[in-house]
ZAMITI-991904 format. One line per field, with one value per residue (C-alpha): residue number from 1; residue in one letter; x, y, z. Coordinates in steps of 0.2 Angstrom, whole numbers, plus 5000, padded with zeros to 4 digits. Layout:
<atoms>
k <- NUM,...
r <- a,...
X <- X,...
Y <- Y,...
Z <- Z,...
</atoms>
This chain:
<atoms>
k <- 1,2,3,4,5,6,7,8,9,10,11,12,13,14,15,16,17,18,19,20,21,22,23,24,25,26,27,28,29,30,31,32,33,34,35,36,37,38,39,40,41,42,43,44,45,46,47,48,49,50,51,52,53,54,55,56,57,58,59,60,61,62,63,64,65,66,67,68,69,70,71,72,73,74,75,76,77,78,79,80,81,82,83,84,85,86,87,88,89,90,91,92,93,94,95,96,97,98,99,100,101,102,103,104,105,106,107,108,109,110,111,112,113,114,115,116,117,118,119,120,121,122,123,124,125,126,127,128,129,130,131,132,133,134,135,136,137,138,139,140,141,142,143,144,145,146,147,148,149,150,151,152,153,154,155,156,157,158,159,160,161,162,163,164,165,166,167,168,169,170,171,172,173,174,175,176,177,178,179,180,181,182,183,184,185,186,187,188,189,190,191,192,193,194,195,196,197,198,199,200,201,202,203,204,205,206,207,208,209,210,211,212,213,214,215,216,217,218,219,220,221,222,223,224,225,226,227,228,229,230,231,232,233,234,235,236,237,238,239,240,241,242,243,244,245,246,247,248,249,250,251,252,253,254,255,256,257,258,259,260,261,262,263,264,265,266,267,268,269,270,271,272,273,274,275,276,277,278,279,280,281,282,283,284,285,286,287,288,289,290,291,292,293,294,295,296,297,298,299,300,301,302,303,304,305,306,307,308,309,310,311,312,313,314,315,316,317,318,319,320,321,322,323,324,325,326,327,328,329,330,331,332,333,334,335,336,337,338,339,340,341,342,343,344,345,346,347,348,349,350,351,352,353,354,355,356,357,358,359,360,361,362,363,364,365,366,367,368,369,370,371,372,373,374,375,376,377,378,379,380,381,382,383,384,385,386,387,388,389,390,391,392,393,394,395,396,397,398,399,400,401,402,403,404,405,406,407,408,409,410,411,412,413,414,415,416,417,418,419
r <- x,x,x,x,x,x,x,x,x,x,x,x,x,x,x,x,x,x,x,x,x,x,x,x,x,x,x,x,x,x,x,x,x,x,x,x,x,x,x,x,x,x,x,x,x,x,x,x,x,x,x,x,x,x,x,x,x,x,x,x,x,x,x,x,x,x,x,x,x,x,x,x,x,x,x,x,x,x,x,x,x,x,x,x,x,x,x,x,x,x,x,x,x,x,x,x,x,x,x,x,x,x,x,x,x,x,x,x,x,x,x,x,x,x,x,x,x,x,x,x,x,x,x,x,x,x,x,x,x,x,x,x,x,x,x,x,x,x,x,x,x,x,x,x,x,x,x,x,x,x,x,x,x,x,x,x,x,x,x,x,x,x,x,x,x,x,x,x,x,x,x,x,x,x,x,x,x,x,x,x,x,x,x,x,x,x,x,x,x,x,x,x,x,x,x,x,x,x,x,x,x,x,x,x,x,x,x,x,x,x,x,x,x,x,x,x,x,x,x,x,x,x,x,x,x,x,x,x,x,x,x,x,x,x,x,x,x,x,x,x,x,x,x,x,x,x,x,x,x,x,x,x,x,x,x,x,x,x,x,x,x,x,x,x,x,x,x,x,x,x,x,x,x,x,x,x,x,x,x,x,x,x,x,x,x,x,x,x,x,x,x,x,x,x,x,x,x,x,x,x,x,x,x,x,x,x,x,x,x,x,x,x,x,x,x,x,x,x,x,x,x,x,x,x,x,x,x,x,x,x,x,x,x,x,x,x,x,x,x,x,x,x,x,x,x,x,x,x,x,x,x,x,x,x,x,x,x,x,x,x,x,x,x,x,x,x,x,x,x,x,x,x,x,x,x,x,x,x,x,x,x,x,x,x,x,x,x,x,x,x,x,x,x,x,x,x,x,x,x,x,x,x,x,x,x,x,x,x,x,x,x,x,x,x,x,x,x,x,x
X <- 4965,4980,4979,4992,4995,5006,5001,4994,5004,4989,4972,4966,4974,4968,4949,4951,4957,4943,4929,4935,4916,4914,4931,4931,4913,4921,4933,4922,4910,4927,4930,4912,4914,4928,4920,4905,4917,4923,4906,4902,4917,4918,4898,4902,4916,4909,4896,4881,4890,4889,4876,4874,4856,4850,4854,4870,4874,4866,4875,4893,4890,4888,4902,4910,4902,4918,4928,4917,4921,4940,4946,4928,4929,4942,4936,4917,4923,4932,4917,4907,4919,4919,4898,4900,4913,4902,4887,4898,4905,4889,4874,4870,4876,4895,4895,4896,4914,4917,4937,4942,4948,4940,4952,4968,4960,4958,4974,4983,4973,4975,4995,4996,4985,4987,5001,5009,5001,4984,4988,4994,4977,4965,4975,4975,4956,4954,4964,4956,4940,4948,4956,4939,4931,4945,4944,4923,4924,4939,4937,4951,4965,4979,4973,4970,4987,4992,4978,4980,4998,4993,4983,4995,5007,4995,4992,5010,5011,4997,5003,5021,5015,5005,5019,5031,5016,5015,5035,5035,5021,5029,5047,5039,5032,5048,5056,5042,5046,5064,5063,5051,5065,5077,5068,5065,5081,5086,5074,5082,5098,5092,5083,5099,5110,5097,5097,5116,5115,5102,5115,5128,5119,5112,5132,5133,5119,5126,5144,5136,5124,5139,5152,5141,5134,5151,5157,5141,5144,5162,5156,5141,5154,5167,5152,5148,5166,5170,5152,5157,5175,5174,5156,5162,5172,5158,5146,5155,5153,5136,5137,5146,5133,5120,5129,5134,5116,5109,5120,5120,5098,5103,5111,5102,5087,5099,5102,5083,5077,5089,5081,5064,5053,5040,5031,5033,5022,5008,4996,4987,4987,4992,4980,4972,4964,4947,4956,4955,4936,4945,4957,4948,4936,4951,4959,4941,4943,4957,4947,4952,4937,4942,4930,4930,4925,4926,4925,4925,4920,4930,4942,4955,4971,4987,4989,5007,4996,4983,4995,5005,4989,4984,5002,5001,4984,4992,5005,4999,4983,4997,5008,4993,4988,5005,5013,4994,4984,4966,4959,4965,4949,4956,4949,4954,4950,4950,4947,4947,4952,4949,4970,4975,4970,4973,4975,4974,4976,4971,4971,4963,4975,4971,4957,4964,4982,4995,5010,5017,5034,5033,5019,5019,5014,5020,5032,5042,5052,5065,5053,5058,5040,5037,5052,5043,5026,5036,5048,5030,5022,5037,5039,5024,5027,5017,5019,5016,5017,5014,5012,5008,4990,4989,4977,4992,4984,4994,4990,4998,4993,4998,4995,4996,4993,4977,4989,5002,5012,5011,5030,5041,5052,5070,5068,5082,5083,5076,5089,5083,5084,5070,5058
Y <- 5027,5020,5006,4992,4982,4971,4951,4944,4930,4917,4916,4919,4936,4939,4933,4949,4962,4957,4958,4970,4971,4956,4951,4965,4962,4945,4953,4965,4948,4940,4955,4955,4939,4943,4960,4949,4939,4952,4962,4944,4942,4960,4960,4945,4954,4974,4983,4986,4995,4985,4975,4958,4955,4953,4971,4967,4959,4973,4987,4977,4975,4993,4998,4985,4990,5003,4990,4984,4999,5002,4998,5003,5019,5026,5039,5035,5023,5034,5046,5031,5028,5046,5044,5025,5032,5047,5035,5027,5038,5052,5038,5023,5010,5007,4992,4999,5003,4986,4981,4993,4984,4997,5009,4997,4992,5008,5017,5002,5003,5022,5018,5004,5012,5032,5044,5048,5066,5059,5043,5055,5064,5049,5041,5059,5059,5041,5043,5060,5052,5037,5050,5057,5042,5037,5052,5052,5033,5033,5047,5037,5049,5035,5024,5037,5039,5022,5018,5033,5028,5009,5016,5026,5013,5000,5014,5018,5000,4999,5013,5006,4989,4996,5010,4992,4986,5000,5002,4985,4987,5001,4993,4976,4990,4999,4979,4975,4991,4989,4970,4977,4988,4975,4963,4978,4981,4963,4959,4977,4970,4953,4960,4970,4954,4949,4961,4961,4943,4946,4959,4945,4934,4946,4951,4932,4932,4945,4937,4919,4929,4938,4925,4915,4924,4933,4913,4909,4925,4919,4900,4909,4918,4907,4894,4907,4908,4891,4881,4881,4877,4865,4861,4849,4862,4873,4857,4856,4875,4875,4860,4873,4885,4872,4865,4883,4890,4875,4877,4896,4894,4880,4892,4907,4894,4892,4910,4915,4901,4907,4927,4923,4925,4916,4932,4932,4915,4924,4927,4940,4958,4974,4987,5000,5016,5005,4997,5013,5009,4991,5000,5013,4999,4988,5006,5008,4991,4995,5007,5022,5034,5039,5047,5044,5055,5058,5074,5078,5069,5053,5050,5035,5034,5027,5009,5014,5032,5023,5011,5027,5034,5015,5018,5034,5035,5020,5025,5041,5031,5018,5035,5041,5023,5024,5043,5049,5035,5032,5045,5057,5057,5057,5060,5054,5064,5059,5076,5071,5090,5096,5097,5084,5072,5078,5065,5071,5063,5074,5068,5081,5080,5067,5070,5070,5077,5062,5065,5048,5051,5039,5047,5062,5071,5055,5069,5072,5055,5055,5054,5040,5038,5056,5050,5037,5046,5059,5046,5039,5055,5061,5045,5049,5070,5072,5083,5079,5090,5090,5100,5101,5111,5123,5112,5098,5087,5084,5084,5077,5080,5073,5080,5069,5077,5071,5069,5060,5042,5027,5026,5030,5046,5050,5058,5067,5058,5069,5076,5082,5100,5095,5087
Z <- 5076,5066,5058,5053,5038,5046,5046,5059,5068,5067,5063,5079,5079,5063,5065,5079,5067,5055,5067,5080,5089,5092,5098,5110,5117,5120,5131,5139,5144,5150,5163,5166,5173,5183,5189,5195,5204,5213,5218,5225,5235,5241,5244,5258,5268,5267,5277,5266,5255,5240,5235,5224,5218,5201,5197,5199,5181,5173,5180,5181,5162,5160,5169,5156,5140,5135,5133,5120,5109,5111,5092,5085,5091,5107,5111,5112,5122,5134,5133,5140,5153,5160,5160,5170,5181,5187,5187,5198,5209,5213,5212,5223,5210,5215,5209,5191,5194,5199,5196,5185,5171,5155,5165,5162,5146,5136,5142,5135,5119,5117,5118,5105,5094,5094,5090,5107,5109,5104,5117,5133,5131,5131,5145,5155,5153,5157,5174,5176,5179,5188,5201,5202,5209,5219,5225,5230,5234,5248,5263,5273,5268,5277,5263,5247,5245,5243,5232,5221,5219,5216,5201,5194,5194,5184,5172,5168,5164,5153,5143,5144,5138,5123,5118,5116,5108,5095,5092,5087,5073,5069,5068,5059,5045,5043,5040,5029,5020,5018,5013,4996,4992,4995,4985,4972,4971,4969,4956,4945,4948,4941,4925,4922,4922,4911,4899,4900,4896,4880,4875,4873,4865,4852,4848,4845,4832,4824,4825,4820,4806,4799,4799,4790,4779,4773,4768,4760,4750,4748,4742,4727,4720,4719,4712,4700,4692,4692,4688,4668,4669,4683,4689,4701,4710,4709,4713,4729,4734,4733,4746,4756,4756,4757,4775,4781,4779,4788,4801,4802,4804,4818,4829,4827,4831,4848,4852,4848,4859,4873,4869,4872,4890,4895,4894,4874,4873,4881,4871,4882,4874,4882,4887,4877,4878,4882,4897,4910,4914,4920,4928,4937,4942,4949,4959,4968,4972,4984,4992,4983,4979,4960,4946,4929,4916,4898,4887,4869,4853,4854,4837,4834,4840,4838,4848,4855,4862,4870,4878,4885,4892,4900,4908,4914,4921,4930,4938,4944,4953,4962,4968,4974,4984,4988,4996,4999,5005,5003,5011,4994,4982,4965,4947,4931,4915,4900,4887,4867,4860,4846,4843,4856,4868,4885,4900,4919,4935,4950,4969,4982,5000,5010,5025,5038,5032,5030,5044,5041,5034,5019,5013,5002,4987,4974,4966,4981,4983,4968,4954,4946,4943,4935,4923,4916,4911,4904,4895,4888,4882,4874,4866,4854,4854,4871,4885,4903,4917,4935,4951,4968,4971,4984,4994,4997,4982,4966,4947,4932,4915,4900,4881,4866,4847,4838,4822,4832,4824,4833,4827,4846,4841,4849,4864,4876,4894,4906,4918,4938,4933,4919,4930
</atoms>
């Protein structure tokens, strides 16, 4: 069954997405009452037929009990219904069948919750075993058509009411989907103002910086020729460089103040190599299955290295979350050579296979994401490569040199053709 990760409108709604058991048997207690009701009526105005004793709540809850399993597991519960349907149908317990809500029920489940192929087969067995009965139950042919074409009509609607249901998830998910990359891109085209603006202000330091300077260099020397001939003259330059100095460190005071994020007055620091067991703890967290191992004799590595790994290793797990789902077992490697230290991120192809359109193999959408990790290894003379295994999982390695500097080198952007 597919699940949603749309928010619910209120808490009830969302107290029956957290416990879908017990909301359902609610429901199914709710038509049992109902069902009750009508073997009561229906008992009063029929020949004999059907019966209301003590074994009537007992077998109008069996009749029920597939309504009880509709989110836990569909098509158990349409299994069940097939076996109460024949129950009653071919023994002397009619009264099982009482009202026929699991029928409405499931076929509306089945609709709001399944693909449409998947959805037409559980409704076609639903209404196969339906027709079935109907057909055992009523011999009066002047009336079977009519009731047959009554049923049909209240299962077109349920299917009709939970295919709405299901569009509308689906549409609120494409929304939710779109908003993020609005607000994404939003929040780019803000840090680029940003950044445009730090840009600026950092010309205006080095205009400020060197204008001032240039006249304190202007007043020493002019102090420096003139301090034995006329030390009053040369009394006053040094006030001039004295003044301008102060005033040059008051608005570089200014512009630095301006420069600085909150994010620089933090004092937490940035991951290491020793922060991937965190990391890989937090990723199995989201429900992600991911090992982690370690090979080779560990040596030390640069900080700038171990920060590039931390990143890597992170982004590879969050494409994965993201284009594969959590269904993709993935391994992390982390192999301490005897040249090089080797990184690799592997995700096996998600069980069942992923249809859903936005997620694929996390190198397929632009890889904007691959340019990064290859930005970051190449940044301290590494390699990275990835690659689609023949399995439809994905792999992405990273090698970093044992003698590599913690110094970023000069690196070539990567172009399309490159990745």
């Amino acid at each position: 069954m597919t699940s949603y990760d749309s928010a619910p409108p209120n808490r009830f709604l969302g107290w029956t997405k957290r416990h879908p058991l017990i909301s359902d048997t609610l429901l199914a207690f709710a038509m049992w009452v109902m069902s009750v009701a009508f073997v009561y009526v229906a008992a009063q105005n029929s020949d004999g037929a059907l019966q209301f004793n003590n074994w009537t709540y007992l077998l109008v809850a069996l009749g029920q009990s597939p309504i009880a399993l509709r989110r836990v597991n569909l098509w158990a519960a349409v299994a069940l219904l097939v076996v109460t349907t024949a129950l009653a149908a071919f023994s002397p317990w009619p009264e099982i069948g009482a009202g026929g809500y699991p029928f409405l029920v499931l076929t509306y489940t089945a609709a709001a919750h399944l693909a449409p192929k998947r959805s037409l087969a559980a409704s076609a067995v639903v209404w196969a075993a339906a027709t079935v009965w109907i057909l055992v139950e009523f011999q009066d042919w002047s009336g079977l058509v009519g009731m047959l074409a009554v049923n049909y009509a209240m299962a077109l609607t349920s299917y009709f009411i939970g295919w709405v249901v299901r569009s509308r998830k689906l549409r609120l998910i494409e929304l939710s989907e779109r908003a993020s990359v609005a607000e994404a891109t939003q929040e780019a085209l803000a840090s680029q103002a940003v950044g445009d603006e730090r840009r600026r202000i950092a010309r205006e330091l080095h205009d400020v910086v060197a204008h001032h300077i240039a006249v304190i260099g202007v007043m020493a020397e002019g102090a420096k020729r003139t301090i034995d001939a006329d030390p009053e003259t040369a009394k006053g330059a040094l006030d001039t460089i004295g003044d301008t100095s102060r005033e040059a460190l008051t608005q570089m005071r200014s512009l630095l103040t301006v420069l600085r994020t909150s994010e620089e007055t933090e004092t937490q620091p940035l991951p290491t190599l020793d922060s991937l067991r965190s990391l890989i703890a937090q990723t199995r967290d989201t429900g992600l299955p991911v090992t982690y191992t370690v090979r080779g004799d560990y040596f030390e590595i640069p900080y700038g290295v171990g920060l590039a790994v931390y990143r890597i290793v992170q982004e590879a797990l969050t494409n994965i979350i993201k284009h594969a789902g959590y269904d993709a077992p993935a391994e992390v490697v982390l192999d301490y050579g005897s040249d090089r230290l080797t990184v690799v991120v592997v995700n096996q192809a998600p069980t069942p296979p992923v249809r859903r359109r936005e997620q694929r193999p996390f190198g397929f959408q632009g890889g904007h994401g691959l340019i990064g990790m290859r930005e970051r290894a190449q940044l301290y003379g590494g390699s990275l490569r990835n690659a689609e295994l023949p399995d439809g999982g994905y792999r992405v390695e990273a090698r970093f040199p044992r003698s590599g500097s913690d110094r970023p080198v000069e690196i070539a952007r990567p172009t399309k053709e490159g990745l």
